[in-house]
N, CA, C and O atoms as a printed pandas DataFrame, in Angstrom:
     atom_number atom_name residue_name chain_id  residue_number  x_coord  y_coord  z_coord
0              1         N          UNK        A               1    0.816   -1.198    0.000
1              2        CA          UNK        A               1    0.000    0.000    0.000
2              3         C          UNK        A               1    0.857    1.256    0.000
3              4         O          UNK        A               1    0.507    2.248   -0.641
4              5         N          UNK        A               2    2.066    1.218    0.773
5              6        CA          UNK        A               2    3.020    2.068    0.725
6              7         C          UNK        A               2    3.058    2.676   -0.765
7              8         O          UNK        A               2    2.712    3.748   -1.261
8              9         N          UNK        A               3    3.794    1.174   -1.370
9             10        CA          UNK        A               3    4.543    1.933   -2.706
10            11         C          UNK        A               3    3.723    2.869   -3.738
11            12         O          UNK        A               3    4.171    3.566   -4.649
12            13         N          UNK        A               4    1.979    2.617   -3.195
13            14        CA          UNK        A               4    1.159    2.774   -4.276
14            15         C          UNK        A               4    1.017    4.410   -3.957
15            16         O          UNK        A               4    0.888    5.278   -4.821
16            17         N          UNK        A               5    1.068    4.609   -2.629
17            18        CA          UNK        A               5    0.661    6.094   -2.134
18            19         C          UNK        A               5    2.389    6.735   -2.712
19            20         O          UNK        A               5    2.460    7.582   -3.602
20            21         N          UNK        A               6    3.187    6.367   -2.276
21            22        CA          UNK        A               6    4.449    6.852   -2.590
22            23         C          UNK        A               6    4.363    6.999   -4.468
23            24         O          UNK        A               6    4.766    8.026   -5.015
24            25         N          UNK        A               7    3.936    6.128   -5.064
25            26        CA          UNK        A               7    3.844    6.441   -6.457
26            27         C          UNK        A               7    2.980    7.665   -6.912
27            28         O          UNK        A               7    3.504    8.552   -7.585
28            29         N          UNK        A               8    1.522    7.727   -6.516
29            30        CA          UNK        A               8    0.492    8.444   -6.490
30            31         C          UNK        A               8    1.154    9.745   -6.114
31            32         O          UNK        A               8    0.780   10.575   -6.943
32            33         N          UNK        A               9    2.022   10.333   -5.182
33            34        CA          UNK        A               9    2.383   11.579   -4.919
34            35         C          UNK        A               9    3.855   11.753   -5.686
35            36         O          UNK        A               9    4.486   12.810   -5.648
36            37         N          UNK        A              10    4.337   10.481   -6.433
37            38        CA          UNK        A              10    5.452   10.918   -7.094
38            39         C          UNK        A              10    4.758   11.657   -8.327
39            40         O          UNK        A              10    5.138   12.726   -8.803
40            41         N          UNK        A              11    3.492   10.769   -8.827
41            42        CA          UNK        A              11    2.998   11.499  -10.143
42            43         C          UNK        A              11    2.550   13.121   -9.735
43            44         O          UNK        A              11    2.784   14.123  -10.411
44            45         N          UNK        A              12    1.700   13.034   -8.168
45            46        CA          UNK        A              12    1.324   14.434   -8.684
46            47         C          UNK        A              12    2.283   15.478   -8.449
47            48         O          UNK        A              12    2.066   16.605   -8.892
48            49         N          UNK        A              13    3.484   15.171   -7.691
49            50        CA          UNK        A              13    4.709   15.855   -8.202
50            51         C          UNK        A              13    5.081   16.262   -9.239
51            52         O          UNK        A              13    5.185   17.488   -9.269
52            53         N          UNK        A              14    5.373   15.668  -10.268
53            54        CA          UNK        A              14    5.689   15.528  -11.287
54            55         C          UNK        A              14    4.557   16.683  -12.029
55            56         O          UNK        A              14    5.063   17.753  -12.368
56            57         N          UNK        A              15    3.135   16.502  -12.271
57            58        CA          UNK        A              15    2.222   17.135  -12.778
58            59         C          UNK        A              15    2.297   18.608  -12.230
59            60         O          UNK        A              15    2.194   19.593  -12.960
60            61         N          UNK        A              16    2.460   18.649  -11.072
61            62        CA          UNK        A              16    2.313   19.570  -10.175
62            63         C          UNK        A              16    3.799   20.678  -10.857
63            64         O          UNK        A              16    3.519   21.864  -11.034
64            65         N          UNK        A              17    5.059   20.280  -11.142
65            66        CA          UNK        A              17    5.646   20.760  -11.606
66            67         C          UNK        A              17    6.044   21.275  -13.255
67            68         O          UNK        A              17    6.688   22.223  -13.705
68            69         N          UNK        A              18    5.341   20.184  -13.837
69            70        CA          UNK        A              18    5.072   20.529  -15.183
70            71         C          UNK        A              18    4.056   21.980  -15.183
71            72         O          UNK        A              18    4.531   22.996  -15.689
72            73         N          UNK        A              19    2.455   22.020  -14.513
73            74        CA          UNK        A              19    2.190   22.783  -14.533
74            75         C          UNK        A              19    2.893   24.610  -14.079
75            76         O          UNK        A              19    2.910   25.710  -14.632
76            77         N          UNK        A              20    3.283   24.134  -13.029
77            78        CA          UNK        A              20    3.951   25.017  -12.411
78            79         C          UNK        A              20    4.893   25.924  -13.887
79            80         O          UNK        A              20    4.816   27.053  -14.373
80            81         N          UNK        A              21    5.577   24.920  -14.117
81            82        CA          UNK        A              21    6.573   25.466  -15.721
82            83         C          UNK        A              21    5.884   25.869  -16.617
83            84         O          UNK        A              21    6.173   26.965  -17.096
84            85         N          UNK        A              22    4.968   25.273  -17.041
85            86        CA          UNK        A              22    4.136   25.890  -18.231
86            87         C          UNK        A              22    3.339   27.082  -17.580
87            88         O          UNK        A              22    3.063   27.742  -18.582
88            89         N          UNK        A              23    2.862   27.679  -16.628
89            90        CA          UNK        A              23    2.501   28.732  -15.639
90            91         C          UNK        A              23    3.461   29.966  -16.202
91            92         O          UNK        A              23    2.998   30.900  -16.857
92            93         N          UNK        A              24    4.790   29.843  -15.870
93            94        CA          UNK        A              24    5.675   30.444  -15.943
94            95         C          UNK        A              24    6.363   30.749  -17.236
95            96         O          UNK        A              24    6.953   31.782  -17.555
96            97         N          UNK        A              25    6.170   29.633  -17.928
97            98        CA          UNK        A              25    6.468   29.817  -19.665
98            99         C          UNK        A              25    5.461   30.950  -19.918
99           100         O          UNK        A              25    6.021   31.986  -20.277
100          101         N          UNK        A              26    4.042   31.034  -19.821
101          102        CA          UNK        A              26    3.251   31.369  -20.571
102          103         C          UNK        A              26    3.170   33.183  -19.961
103          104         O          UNK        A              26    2.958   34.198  -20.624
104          105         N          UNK        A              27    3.442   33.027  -18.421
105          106        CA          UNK        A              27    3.463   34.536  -18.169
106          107         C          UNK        A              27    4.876   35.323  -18.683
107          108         O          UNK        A              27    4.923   36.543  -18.528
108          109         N          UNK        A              28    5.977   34.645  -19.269
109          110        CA          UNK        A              28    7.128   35.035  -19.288
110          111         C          UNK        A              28    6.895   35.665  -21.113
111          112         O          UNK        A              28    7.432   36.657  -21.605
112          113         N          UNK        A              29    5.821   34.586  -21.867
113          114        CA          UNK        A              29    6.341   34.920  -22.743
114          115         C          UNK        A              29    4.969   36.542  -23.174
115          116         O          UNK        A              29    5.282   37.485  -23.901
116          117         N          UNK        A              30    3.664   36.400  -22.525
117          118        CA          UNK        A              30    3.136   37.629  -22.280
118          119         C          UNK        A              30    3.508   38.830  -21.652
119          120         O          UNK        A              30    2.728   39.773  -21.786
120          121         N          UNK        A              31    4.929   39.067  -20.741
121          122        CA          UNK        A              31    5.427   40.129  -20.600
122          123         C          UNK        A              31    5.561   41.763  -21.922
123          124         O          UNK        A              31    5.480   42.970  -21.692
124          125         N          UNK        A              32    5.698   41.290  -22.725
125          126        CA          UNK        A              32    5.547   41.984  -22.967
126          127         C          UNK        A              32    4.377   42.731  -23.962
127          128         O          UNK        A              32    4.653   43.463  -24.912
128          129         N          UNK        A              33    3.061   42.383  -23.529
129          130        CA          UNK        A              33    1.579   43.180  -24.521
130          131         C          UNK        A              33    1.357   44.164  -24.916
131          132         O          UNK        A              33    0.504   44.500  -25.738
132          133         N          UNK        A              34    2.235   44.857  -24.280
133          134        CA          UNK        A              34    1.696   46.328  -24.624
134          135         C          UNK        A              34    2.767   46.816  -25.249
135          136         O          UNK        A              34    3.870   46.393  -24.902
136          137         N          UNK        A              35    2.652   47.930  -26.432
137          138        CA          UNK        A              35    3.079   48.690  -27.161
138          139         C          UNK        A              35    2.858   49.951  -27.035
139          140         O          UNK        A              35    1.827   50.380  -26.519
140          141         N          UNK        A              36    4.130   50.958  -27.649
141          142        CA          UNK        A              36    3.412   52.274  -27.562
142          143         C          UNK        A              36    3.763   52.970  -29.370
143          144         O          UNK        A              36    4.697   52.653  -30.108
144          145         N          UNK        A              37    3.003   53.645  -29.553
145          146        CA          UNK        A              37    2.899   54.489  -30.567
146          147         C          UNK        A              37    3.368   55.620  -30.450
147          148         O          UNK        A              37    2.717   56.121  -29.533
148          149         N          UNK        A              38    4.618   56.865  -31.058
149          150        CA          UNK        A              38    4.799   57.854  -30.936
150          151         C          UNK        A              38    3.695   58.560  -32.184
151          152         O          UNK        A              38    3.532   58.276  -33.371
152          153         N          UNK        A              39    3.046   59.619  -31.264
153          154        CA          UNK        A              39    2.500   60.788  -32.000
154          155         C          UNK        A              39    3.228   61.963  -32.630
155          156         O          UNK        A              39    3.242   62.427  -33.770
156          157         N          UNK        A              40    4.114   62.433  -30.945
157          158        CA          UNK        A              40    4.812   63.144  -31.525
158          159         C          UNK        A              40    5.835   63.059  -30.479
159          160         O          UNK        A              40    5.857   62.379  -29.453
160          161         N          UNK        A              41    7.034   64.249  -31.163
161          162        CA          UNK        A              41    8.434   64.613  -30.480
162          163         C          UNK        A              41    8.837   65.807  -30.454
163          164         O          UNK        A              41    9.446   66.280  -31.414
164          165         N          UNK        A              42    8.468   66.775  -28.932
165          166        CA          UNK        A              42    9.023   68.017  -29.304
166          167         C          UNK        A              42   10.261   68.394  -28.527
167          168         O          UNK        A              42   10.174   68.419  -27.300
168          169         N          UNK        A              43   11.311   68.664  -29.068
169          170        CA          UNK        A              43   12.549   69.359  -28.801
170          171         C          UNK        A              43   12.658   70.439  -28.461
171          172         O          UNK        A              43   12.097   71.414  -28.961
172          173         N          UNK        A              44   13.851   70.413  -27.001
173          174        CA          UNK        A              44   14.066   71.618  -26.322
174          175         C          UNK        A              44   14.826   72.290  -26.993
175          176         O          UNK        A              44   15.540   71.691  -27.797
176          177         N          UNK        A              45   14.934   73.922  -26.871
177          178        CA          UNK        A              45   15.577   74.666  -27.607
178          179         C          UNK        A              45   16.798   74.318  -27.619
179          180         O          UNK        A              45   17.256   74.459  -28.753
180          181         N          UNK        A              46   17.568   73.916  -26.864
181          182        CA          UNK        A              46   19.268   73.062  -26.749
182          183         C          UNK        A              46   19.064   71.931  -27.449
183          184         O          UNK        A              46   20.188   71.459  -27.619
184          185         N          UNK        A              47   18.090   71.078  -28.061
185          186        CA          UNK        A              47   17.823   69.679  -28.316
186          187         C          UNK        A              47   18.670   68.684  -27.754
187          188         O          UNK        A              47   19.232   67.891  -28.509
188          189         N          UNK        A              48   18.891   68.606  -26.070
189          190        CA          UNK        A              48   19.413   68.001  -25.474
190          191         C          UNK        A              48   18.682   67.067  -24.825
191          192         O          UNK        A              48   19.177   66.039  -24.363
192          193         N          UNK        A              49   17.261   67.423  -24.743
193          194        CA          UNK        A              49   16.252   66.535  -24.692
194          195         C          UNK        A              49   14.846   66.577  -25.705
195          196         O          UNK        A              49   14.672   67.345  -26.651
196          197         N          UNK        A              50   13.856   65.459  -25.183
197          198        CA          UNK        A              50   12.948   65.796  -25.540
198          199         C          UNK        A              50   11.712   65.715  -25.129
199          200         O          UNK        A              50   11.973   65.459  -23.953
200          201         N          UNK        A              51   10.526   65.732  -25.170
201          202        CA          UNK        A              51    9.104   65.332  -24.991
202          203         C          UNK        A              51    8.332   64.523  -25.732
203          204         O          UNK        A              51    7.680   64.901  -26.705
204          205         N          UNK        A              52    8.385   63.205  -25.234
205          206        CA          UNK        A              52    7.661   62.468  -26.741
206          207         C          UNK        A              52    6.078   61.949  -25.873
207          208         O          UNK        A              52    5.807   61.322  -24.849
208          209         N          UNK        A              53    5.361   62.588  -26.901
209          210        CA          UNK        A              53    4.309   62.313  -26.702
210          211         C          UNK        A              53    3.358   60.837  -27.507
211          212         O          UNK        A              53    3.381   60.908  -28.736
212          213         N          UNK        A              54    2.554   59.554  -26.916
213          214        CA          UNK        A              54    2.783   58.866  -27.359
214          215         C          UNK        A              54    1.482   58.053  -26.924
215          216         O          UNK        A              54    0.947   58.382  -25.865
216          217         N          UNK        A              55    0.921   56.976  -27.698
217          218        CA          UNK        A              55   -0.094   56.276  -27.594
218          219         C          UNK        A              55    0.158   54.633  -27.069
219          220         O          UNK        A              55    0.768   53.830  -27.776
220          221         N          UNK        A              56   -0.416   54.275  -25.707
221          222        CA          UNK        A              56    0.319   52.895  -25.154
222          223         C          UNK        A              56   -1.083   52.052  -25.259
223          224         O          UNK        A              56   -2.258   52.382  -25.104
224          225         N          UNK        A              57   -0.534   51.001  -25.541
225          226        CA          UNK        A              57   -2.003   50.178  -25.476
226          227         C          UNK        A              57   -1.472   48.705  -25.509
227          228         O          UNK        A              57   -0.607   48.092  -26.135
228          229         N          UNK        A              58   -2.474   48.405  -24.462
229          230        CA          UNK        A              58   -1.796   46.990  -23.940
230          231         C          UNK        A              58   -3.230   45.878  -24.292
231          232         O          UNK        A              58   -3.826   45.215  -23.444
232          233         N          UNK        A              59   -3.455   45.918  -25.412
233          234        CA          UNK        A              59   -4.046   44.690  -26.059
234          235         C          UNK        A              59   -5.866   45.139  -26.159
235          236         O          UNK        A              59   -6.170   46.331  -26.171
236          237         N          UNK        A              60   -6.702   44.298  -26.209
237          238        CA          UNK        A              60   -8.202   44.560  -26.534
238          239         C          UNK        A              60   -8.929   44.458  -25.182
239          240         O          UNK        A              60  -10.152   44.599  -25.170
240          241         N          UNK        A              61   -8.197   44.203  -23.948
241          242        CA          UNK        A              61   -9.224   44.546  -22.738
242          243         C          UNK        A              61   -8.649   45.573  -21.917
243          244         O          UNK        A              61   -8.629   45.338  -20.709
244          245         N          UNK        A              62   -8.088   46.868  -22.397
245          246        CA          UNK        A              62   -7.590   47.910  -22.215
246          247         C          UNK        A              62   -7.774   49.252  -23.740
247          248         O          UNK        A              62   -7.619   49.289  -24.961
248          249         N          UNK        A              63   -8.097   49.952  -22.855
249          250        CA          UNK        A              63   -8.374   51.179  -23.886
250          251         C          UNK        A              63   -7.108   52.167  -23.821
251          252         O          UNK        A              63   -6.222   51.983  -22.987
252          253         N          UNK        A              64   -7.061   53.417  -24.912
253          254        CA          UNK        A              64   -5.907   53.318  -25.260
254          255         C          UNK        A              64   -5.954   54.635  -24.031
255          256         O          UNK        A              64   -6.933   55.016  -23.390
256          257         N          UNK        A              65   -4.414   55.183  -23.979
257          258        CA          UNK        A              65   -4.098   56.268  -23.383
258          259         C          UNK        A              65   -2.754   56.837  -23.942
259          260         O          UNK        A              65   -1.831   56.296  -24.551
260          261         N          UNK        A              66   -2.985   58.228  -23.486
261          262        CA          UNK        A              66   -2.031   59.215  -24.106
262          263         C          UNK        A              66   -0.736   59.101  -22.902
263          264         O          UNK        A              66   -1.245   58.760  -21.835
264          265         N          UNK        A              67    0.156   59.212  -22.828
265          266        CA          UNK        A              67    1.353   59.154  -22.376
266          267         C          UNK        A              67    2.603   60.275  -22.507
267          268         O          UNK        A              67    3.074   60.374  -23.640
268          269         N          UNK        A              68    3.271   61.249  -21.312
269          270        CA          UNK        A              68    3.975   61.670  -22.155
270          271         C          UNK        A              68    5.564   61.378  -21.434
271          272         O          UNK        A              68    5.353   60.879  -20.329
272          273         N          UNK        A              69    6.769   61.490  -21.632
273          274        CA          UNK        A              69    8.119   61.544  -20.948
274          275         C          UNK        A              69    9.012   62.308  -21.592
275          276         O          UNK        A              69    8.888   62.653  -22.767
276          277         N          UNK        A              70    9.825   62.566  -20.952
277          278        CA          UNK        A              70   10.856   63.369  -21.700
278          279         C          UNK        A              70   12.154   62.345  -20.958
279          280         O          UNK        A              70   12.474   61.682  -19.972
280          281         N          UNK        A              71   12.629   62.907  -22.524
281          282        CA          UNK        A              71   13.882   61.375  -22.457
282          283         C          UNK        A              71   15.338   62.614  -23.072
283          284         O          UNK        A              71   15.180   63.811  -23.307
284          285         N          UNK        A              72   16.284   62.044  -23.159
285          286        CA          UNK        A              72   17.546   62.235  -23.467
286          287         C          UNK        A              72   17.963   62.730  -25.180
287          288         O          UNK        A              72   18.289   61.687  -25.746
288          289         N          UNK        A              73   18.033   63.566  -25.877
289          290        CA          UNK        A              73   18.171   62.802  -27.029
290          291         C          UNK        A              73   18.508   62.093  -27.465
291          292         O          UNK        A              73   17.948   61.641  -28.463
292          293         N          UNK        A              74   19.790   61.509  -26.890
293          294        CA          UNK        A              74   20.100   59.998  -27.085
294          295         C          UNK        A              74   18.991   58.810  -27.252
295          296         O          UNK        A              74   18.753   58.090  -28.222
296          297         N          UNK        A              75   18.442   58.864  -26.050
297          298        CA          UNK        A              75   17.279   58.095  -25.839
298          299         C          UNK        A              75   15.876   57.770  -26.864
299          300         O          UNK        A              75   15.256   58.563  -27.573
300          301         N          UNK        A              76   15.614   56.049  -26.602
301          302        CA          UNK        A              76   14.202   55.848  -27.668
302          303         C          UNK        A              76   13.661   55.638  -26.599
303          304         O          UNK        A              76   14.063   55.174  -25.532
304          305         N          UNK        A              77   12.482   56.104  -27.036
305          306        CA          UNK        A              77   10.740   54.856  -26.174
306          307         C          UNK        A              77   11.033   53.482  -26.579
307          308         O          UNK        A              77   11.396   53.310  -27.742
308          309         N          UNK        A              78   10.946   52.636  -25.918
309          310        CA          UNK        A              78   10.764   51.150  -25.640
310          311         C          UNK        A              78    9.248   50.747  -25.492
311          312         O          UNK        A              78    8.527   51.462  -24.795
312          313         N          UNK        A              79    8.840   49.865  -25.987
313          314        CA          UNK        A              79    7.836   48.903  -25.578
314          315         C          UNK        A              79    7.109   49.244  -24.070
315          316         O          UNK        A              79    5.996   49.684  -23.785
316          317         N          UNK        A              80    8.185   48.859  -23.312
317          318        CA          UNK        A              80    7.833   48.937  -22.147
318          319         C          UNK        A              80    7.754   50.229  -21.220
319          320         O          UNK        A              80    7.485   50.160  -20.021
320          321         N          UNK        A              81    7.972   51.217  -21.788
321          322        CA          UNK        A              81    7.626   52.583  -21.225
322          323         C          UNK        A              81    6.694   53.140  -21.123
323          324         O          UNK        A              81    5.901   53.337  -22.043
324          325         N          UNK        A              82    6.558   53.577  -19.818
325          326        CA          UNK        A              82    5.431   54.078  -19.904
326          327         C          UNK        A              82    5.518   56.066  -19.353
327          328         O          UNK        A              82    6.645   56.495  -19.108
328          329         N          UNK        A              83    4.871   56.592  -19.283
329          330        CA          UNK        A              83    4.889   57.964  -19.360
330          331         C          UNK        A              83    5.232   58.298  -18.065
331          332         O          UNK        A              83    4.407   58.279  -17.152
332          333         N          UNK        A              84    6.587   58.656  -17.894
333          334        CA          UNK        A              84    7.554   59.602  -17.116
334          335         C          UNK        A              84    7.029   60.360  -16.039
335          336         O          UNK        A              84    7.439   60.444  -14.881
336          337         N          UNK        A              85    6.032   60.913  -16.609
337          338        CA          UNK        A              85    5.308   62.248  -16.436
338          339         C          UNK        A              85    4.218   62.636  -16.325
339          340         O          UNK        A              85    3.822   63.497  -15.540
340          341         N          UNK        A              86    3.413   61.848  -17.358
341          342        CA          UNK        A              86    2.108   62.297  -17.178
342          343         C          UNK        A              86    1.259   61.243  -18.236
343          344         O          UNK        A              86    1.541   61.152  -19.431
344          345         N          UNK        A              87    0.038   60.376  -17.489
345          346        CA          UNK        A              87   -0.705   59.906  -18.306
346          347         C          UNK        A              87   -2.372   60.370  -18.178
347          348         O          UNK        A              87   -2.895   61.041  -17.288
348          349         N          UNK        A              88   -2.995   59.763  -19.393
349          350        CA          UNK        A              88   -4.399   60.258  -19.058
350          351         C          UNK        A              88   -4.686   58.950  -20.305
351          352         O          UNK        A              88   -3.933   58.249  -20.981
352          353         N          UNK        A              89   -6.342   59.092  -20.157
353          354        CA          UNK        A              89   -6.859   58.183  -20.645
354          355         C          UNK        A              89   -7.040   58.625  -22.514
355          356         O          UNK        A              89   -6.841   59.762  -22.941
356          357         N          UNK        A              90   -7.423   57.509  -23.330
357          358        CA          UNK        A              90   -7.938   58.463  -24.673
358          359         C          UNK        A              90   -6.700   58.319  -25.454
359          360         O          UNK        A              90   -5.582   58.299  -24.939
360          361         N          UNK        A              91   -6.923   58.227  -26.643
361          362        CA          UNK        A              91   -6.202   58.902  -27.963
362          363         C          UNK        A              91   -5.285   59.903  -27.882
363          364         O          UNK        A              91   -5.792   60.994  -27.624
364          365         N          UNK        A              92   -3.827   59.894  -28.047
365          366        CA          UNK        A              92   -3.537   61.368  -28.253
366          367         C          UNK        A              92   -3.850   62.349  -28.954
367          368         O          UNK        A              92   -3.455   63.488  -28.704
368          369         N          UNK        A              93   -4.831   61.958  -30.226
369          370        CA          UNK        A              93   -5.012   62.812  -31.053
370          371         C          UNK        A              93   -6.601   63.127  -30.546
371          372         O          UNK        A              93   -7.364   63.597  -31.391
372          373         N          UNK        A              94   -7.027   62.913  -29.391
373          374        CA          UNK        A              94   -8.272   63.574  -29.107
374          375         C          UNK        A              94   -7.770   64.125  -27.440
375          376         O          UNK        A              94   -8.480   64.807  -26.700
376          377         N          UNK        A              95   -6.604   63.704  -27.172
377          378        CA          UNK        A              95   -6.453   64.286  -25.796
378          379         C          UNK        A              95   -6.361   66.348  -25.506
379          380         O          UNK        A              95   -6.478   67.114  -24.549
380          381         N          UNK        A              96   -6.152   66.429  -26.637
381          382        CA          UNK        A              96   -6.242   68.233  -26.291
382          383         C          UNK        A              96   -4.428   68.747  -25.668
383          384         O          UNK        A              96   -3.910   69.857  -25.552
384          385         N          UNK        A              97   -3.910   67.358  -25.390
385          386        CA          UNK        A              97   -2.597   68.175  -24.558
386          387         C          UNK        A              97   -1.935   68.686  -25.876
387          388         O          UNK        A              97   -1.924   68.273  -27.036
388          389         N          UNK        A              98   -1.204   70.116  -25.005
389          390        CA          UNK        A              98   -0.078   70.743  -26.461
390          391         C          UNK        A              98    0.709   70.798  -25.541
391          392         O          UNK        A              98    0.208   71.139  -24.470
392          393         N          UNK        A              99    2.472   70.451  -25.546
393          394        CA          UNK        A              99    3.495   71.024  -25.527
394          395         C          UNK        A              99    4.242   72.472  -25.663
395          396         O          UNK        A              99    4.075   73.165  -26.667
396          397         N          UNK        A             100    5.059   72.868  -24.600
397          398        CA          UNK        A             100    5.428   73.715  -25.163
398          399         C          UNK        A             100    7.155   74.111  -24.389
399          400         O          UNK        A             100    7.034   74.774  -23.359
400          401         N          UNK        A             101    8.552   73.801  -24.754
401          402        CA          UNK        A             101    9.365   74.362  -24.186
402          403         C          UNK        A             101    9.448   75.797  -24.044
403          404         O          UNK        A             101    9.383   76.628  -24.949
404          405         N          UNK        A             102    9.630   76.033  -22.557
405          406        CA          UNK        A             102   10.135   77.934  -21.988
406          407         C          UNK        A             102   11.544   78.492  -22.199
407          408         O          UNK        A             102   12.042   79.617  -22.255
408          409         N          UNK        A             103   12.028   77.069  -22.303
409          410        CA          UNK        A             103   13.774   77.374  -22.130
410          411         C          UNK        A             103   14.181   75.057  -22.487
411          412         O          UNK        A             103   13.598   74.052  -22.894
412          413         N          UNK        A             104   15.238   75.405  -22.064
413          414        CA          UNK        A             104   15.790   74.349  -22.015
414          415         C          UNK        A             104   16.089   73.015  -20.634
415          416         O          UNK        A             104   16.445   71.845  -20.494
416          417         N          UNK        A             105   15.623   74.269  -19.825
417          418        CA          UNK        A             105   15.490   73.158  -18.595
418          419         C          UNK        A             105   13.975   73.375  -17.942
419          420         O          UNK        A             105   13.899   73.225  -16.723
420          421         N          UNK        A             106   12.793   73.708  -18.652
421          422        CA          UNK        A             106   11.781   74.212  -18.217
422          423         C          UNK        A             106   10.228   73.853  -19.708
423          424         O          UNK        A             106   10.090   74.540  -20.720
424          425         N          UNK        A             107    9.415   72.735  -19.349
425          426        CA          UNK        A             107    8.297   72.544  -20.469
426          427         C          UNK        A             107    7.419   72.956  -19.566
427          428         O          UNK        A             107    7.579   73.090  -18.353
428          429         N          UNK        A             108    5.980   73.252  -20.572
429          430        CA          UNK        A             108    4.982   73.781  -20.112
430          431         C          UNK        A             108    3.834   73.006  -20.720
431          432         O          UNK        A             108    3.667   73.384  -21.879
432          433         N          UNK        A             109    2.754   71.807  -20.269
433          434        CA          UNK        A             109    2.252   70.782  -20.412
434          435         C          UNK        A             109    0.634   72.089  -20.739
435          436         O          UNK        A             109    0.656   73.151  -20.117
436          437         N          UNK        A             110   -0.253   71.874  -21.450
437          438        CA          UNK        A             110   -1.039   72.441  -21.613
438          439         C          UNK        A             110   -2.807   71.877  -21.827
439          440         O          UNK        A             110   -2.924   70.988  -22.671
440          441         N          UNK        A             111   -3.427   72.092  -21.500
441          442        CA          UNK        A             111   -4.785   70.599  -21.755
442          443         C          UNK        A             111   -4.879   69.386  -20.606
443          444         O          UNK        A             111   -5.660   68.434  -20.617
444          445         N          UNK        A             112   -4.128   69.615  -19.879
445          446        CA          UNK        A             112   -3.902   68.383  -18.906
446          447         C          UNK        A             112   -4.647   68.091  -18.244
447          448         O          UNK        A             112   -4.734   68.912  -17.331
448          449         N          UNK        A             113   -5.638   66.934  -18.114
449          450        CA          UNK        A             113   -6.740   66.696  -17.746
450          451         C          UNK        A             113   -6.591   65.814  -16.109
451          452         O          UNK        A             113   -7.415   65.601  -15.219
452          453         N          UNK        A             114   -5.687   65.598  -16.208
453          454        CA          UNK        A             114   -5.404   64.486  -15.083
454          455         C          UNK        A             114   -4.177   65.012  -14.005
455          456         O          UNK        A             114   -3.370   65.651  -14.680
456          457         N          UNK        A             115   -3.791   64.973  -12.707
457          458        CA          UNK        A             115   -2.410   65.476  -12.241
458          459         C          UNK        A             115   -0.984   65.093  -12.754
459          460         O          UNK        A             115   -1.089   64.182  -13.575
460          461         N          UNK        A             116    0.257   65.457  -12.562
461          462        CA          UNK        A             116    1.207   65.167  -13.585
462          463         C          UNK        A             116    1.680   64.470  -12.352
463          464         O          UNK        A             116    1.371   64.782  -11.202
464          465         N          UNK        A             117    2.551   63.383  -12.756
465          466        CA          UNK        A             117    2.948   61.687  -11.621
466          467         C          UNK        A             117    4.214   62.590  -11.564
467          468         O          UNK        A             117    4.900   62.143  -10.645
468          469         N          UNK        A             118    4.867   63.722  -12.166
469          470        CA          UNK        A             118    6.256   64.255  -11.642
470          471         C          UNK        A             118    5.970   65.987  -12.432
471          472         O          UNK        A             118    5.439   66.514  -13.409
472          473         N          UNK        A             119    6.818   66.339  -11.085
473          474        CA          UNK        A             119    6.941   68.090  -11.718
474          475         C          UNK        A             119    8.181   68.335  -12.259
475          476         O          UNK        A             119    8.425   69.448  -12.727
476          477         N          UNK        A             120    9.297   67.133  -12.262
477          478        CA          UNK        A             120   10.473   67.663  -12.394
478          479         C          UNK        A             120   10.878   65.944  -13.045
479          480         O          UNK        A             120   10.326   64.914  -12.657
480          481         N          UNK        A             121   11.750   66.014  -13.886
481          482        CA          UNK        A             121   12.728   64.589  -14.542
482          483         C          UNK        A             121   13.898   65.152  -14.877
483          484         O          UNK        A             121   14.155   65.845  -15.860
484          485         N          UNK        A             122   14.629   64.789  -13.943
485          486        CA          UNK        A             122   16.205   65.342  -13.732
486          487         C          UNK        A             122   15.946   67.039  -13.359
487          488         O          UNK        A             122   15.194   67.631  -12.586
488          489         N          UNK        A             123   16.908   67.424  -14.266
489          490        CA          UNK        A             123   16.726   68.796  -14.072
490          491         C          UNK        A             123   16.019   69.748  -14.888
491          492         O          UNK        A             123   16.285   70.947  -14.813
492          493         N          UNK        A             124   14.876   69.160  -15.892
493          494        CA          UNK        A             124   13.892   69.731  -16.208
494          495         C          UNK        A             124   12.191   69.831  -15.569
495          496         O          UNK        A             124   11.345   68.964  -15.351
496          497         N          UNK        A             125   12.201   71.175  -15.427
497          498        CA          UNK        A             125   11.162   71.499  -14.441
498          499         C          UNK        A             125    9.731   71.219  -15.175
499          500         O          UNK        A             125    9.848   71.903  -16.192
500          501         N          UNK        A             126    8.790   70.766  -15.220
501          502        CA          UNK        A             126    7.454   70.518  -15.590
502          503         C          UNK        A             126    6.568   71.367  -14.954
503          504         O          UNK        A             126    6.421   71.280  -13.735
504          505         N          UNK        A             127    5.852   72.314  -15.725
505          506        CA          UNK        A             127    4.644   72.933  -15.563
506          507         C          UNK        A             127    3.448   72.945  -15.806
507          508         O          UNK        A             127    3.336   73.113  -17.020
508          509         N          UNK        A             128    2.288   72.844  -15.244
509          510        CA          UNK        A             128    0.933   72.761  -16.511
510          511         C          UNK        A             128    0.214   73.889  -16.287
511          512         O          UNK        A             128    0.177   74.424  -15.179
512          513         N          UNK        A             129   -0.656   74.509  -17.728
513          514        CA          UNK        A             129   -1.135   75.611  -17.659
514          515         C          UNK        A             129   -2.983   75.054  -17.045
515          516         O          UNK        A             129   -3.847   75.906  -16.838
């Protein structure tokens, strides 16, 4: 009777770990769903950085949203980025936000419907009208 119970929990071991792996296959290989779309890119008067404004959407049981960050010029948007700075729900091309650099260490966010998640990224200051 032993060997039979000792067998019985070797299998659901076994099952128990297969599942477990395929669990982990399948969330590893959905990491990454979501995409983003650039709308636009506006440059500081130094063009040492920028403001890219941008559309993220993470598949058909999520609606889209506008996104914005300011990155390096060096720097791309990735897949996995998400807005620095400031998100809101909607289309960028129906969100109403406009851009606008004051200077080079200073943007001015305009239309902003929602609070901004930072007033400052590095040493550029973020404002909204």
């Amino acid at each position: 009777m032993s060997r039979v119970i000792k067998a019985v929990f070797g299998v659901l071991l076994v099952l128990v770990v297969i599942a477990v792996g395929g669990m982990a296959a399948v969330w590893l290989s959905l990491d990454d769903m979501c995409g983003n779309q650039v709308e636009s890119e506006i440059w500081a008067p130094d063009r040492a950085h920028k403001v890219v404004v941008f559309q993220r959407d993470c598949g058909a049981t999520t609606g889209f949203s506008t996104q914005l960050s300011i990155l390096a010029s060096g720097e791309e948007l990735h897949s996995d980025d998400a807005g620095n700075f400031y998100i809101e729900t909607g289309h960028p091309k129906n969100s109403g936000i406009e851009v606008e650099w004051l200077g080079p260490k200073s943007v001015l966010i305009k239309g902003a419907t929602r609070p901004l998640r930072a007033t400052e990224i590095g040493d550029i200051k973020i404002v909204r009208e």
